[in-house]
C-alpha positions as CSV (number, residue, x, y, z in Angstrom):
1,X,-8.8,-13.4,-12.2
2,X,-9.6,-15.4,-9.7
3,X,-10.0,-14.9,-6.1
4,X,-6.8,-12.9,-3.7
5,X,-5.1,-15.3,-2.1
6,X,-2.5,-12.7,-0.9
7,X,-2.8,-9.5,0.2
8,X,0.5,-7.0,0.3
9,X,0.0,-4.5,3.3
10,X,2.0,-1.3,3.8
11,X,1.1,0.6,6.6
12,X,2.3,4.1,6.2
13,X,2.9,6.9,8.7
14,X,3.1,10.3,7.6
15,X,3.9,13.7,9.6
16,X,0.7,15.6,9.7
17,X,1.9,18.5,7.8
18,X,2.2,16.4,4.9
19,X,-0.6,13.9,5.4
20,X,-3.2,15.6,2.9
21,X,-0.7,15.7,0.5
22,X,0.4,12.4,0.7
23,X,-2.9,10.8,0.7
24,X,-3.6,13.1,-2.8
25,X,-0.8,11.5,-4.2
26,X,-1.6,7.9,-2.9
27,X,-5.2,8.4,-4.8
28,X,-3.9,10.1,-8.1
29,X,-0.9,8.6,-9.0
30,X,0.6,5.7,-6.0
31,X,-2.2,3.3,-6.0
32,X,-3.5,3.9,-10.1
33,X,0.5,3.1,-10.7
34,X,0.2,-0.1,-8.8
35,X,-2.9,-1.2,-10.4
36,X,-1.4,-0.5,-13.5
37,X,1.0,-3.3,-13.2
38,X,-1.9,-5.5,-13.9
39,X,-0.8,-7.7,-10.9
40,X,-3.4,-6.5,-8.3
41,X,-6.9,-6.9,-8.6
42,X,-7.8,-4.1,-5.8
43,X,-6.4,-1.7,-3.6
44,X,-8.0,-0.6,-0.3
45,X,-6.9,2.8,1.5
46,X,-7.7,2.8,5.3
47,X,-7.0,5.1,8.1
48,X,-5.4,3.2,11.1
49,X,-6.9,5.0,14.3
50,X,-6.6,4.3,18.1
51,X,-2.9,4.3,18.0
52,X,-2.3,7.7,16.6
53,X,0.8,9.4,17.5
54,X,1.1,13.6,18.2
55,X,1.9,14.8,15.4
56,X,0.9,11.8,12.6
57,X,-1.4,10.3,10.7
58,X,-1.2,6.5,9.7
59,X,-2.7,4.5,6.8
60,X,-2.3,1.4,5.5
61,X,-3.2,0.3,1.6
62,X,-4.4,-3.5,0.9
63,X,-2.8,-4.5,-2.4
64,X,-5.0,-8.0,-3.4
65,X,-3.4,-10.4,-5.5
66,X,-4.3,-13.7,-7.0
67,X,-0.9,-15.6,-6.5
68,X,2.2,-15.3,-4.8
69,X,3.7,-15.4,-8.2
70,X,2.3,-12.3,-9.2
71,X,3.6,-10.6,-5.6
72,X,7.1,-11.8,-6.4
73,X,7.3,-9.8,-10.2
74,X,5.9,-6.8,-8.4
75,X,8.6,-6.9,-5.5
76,X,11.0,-7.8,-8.7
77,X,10.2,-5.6,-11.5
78,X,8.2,-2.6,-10.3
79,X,8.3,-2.3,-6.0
80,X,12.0,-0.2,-6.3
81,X,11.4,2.2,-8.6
82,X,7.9,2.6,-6.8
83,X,9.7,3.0,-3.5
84,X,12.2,5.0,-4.9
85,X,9.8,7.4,-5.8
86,X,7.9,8.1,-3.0
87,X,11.6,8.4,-1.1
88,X,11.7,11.2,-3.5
89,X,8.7,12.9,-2.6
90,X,8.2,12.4,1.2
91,X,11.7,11.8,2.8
92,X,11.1,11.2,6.2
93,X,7.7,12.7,6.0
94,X,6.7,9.2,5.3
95,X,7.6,5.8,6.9
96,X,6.2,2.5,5.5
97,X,6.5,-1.1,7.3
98,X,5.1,-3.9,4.8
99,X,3.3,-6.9,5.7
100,X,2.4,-9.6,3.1
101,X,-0.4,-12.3,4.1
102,X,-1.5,-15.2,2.5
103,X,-5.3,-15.1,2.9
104,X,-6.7,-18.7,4.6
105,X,-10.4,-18.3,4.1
106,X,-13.0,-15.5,3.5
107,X,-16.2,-14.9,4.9
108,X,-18.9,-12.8,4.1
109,X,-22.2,-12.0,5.9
């Protein structure tokens, strides 16, 4: 594969009463199932901080791909039943806003 030229971002809150949970699950089943697809080449977990909330905890997950083309069969064939899913699990516990951006440049030190 060559290099990501997009990068899905879903940002995640989750109540803290649930947060260690949910980020077990993102680690041990979520993010491996996404990777399985074979359409990703990486996926980074982050902690968002300095605009916590009382009472949350928020996250976002970098999904790299190498085309758009590969983002659009994810959304198509694997993103509901993935959603669905984690509806399943977290309810409202969980809140996701996703961001997809096509990468410009990259730049390393």
């Amino acid at each position: 594969m060559g290099a990501p030229t997009v990068v899905y971002n879903v940002t995640i809150g989750v109540t803290e009463q649930r947060a260690e949970e949910w980020l077990s699950w993102m680690r041990r089943e979520h993010i491996p199932e996404v990777l399985k697809t074979g359409l990703f080449q990486k996926a980074i977990l982050v902690r968002v901080r300095g605009h916590e909330q009382q009472g949350s905890a928020t996250f976002a997950v970098q999904y790299h791909c190498e085309s758009m083309q590969h983002f659009e069969r994810y959304e198509k064939e694997y993103a509901p039943a993935l959603r669905a899913k984690s509806a399943a699990l977290f309810g409202e516990s969980a809140h996701a806003f996703r961001t997809l951006l096509e990468v410009v440049e990259t730049f390393t030190a």
